[in-house]
N, C-alpha and C positions, 0 to 999 in steps of 0.2 A: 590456753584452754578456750573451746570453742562453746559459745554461749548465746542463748534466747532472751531476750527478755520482754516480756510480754506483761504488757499494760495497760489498764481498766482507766483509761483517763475520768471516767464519771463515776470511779470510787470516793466516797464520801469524804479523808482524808486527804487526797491527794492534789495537788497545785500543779501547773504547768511548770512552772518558776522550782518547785521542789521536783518531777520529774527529770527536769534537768539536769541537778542537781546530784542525783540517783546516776543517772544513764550515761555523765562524763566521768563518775567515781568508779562506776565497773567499767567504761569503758579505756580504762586506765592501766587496770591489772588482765582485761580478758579480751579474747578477739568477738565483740558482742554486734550481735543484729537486734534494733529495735523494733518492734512490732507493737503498736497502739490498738487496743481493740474497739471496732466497728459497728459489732452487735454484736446480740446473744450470741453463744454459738464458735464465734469465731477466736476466742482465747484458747478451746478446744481445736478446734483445726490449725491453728498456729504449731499448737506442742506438739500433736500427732507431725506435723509436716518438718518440726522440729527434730524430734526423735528417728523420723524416716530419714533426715540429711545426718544423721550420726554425732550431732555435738553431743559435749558434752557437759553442760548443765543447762536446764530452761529455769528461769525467775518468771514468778507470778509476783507482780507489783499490783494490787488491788485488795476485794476484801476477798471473804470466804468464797464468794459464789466464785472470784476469778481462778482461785486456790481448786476450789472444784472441777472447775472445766479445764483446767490445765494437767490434774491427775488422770481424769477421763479421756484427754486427747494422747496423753504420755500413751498411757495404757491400751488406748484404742490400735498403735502403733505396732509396742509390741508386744501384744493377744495376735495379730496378724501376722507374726513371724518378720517382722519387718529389720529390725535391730535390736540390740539389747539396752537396757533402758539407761537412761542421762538421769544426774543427779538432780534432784528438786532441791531450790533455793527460792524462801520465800522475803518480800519485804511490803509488810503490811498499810494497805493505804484504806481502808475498812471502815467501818464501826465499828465493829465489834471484834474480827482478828482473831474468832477463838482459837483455831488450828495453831497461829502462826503465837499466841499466849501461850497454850498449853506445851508447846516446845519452848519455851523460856526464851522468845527472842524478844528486843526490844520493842516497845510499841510506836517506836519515834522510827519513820521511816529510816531518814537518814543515818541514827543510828544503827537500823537495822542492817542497812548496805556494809558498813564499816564492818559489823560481825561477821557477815555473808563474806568479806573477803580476805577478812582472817582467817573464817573456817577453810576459804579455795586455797590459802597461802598454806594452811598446815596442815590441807587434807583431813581434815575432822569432818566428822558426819557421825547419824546414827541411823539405823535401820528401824522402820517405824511398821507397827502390824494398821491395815486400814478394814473397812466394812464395806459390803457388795450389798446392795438394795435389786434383789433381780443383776440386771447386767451393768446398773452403776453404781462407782465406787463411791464412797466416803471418807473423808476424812476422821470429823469428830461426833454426828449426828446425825440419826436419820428420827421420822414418828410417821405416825400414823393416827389423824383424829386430830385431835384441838390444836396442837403443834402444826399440825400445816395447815388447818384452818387459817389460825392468825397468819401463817405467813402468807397462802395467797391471799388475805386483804390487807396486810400492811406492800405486798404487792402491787397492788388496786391501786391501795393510797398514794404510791409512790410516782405511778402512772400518770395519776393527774397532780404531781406536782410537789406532794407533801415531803418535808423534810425526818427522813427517820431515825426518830430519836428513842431513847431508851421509854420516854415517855407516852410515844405515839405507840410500842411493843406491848405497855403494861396496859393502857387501854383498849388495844384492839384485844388481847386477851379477856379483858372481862368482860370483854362486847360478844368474843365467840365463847366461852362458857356458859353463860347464860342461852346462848342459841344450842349447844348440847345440852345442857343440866335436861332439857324435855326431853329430847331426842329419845328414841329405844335402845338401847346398847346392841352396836351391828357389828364386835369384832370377834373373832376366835383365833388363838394364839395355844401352838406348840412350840416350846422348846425344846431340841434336840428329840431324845427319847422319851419324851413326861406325854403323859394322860393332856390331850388338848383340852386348853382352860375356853370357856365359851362367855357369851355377853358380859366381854367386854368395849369398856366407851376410848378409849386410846391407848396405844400402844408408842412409847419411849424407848429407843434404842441410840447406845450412848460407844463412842470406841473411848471416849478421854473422859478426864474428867478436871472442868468441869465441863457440866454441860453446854452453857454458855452464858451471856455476860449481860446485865441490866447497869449499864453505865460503867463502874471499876467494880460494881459488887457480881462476887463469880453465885451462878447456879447451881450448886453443888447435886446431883441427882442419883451419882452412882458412885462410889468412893471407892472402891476399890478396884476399878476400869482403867485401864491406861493404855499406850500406844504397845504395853507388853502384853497384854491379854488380851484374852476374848472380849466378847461385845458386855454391854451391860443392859440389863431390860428392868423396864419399869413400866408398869401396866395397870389403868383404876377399870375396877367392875362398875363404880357409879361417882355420880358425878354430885351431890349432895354437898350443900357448901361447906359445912362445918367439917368433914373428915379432907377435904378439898384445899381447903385454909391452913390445915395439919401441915399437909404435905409441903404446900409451897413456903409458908414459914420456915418448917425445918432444912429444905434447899437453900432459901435465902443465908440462914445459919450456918449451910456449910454440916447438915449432920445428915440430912435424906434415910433417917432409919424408916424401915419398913411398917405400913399398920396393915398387918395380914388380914385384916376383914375387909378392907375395900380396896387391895392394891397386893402385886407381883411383885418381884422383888428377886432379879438374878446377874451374879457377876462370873466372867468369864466361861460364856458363852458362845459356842461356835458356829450353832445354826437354831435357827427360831425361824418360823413361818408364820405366814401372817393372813388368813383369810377374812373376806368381809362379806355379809349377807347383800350388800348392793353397794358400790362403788366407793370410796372415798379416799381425799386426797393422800399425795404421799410426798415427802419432804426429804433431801436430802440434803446437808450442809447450809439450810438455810435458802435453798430454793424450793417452789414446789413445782413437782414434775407431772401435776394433773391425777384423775382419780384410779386408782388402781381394786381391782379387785383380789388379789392373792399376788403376795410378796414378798419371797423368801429372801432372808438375811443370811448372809456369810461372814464369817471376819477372817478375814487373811494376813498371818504375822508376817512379818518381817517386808513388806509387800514390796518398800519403797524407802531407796535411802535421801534422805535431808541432810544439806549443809548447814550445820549449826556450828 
C-alpha cells in the first residue's frame, strides 16, 4: 500500500526522536513518503498532490489544524476530478486531538501508529459524515463570534511565543466575553427551512460530539451530534453572565440542555446560514480563517473514510 505521511513537526505533542519512531513503524508495513511540513498551507498541498499521484492512504501526524489542511488538500484534489479519494489515517501529535478522540483513537502517538496498521492489516475503517463552512471542510467544529475570537488571539499569543495550554484557552475566553458581553448582537441565523432567527451574538456549529477538550475534561455542546448526523447548532441571543455561566457549567458537566430564552438549540442539521451585519471572524477546526460576512454551513455524510 502506497502512503503519505504528512507532518506538523511544530505540533505541540510531537519529538523528533518520537517522529521517527512513527515514520520507521509505518514505514515497515507501507510503501511510505515522508513529508515535514514548512508552513501554513503546505500539509494542504502535500495531500492534494498526494491524492493527484493516486496512493492510497495520507497520515496527518500533528494536531487538528494539520487533520484540517490535510482533508482540504484530499478534497481539493478530488472536487477537481483529479482521482478518487485515499483513505485518511490520523496519528495525533496535538493538544487537543479532538477529531482524532472523538474517533476513539489512542492519544499516545505511538500508540496510535500501531492501531493505524492494524486497521491497514485488516482493512477496517469507517465512513465519517464531515461540515463545509462556505467551500471548507470540517472535521468537528466550526463558530462564528466568541469561538473564533479566542481562537484568533490564543493565535496572536502563540505568534509571539506563548505556550498553549488548556489554561491560556479558559483565560483568553473570559478576556473575549467580556469584550462581546458590550458589543450589539451582529448575527442572523436560518436553519434549513425555519423563520431566520435575528441579533444573535455567536453562532456554534458542531459535526461530533464533543465539542472540544479543556485539558482531559470533554465540552460537551451538542449530544446528540455525531460523525452519523447532521451538524449540531448552538446559538446565545445575549451574552449576560449569569445565563452565560448556565451554559458553560452544564458543557463542562457533559449535559448542554438547552435555556430557550437566551439560546438555539439544533441537532441534525443539514444547512443553516449564517449572516452578519458587519464582518466577523470565522473558525474552523480550531483555526481562524479571517472575518466573513455570510457563511453557509453544509454537512456532508459519509464524506470521508478513516482508518480506525
Amino acid at each position: 500500500m502506497r502512503a503519505v505521511l504528512v507532518v506538523n513537526p511544530q505540533a505541540t505533542s510531537t519529538t523528533a526522536a518520537g517522529r521517527d519512531v512513527i515514520a520507521h513503524a509505518l514505514a515497515s508495513e507501507l510503501k511510505l513518503d515522508v513529508v515535514e511540513t514548512q508552513h501554513w498551507g503546505h500539509a494542504s498541498d502535500t495531500a492534494r498532490a498526494a491524492v493527484e499521484d493516486g496512493v492510497d492512504l495520507v497520515i496527518a501526524h500533528g494536531g487538528d489544524g494539520t487533520v484540517n489542511q490535510v482533508v482540504n488538500g484530499m478534497f481539493s484534489a478530488a472536487e477537481a476530478g483529479e482521482k478518487s479519494m485515499p483513505t485518511l489515517g490520523v496519528v495525533p501529535g496535538g493538544s487537543a486531538n479532538v477529531f482524532a478522540r472523538a474517533l476513539g483513537l489512542p492519544k499516545d502517538p505511538v500508540e496510535a501508529t500501531h492501531r493505524l496498521l492494524r486497521a491497514v492489516a485488516d482493512g477496517s475503517g469507517r465512513w465519517v459524515g464531515l461540515g463545509k463552512a462556505n467551500d471548507r471542510w470540517f472535521t468537528f467544529n466550526a463558530g462564528v463570534g466568541w469561538d473564533a475570537e479566542v481562537v484568533a488571539e490564543v493565535e496572536r499569543q502563540r505568534s509571539r511565543g506563548r505556550n498553549v495550554t488548556p489554561a491560556l484557552y479558559a483565560r483568553t475566553a473570559l478576556s473575549c466575553y467580556f469584550h462581546m458581553a458590550h458589543r450589539e448582537p451582529l448575527v442572523s441565523l436560518q436553519i434549513g427551512d425555519e423563520k431566520q432567527i435575528s441579533r444573535l451574538h455567536s453562532v456554534f456549529v458542531s459535526n461530533t460530539d464533543p465539542w472540544t477538550y479543556l485539558g482531559s475534561r470533554p465540552v460537551r455542546m451538542s449530544l446528540d451530534t455525531s460523525f452519523d448526523t447532521g451538524l449540531g447548532v448552538f446559538a446565545l441571543h445575549d451574552m449576560h453572565a449569569y445565563p452565560v455561566l448556565q451554559h458553560v457549567a452544564q458543557m463542562l458537566r457533559g449535559r448542554a440542555k438547552p435555556h430557550t430564552r437566551n439560546s438555539i438549540q439544533r441537532a441534525d442539521v443539514g444547512y443553516l446560514r449564517v449572516t452578519c451585519t458587519e464582518p466577523l471572524r470565522l473558525q474552523v477546526d480550531g483555526d481562524c480563517l479571517g472575518e466573513r460576512s455570510e457563511i453557509e454551513f453544509f454537512s456532508v455524510p459519509d464524506a470521508l473514510r478513516v482508518a480506525v
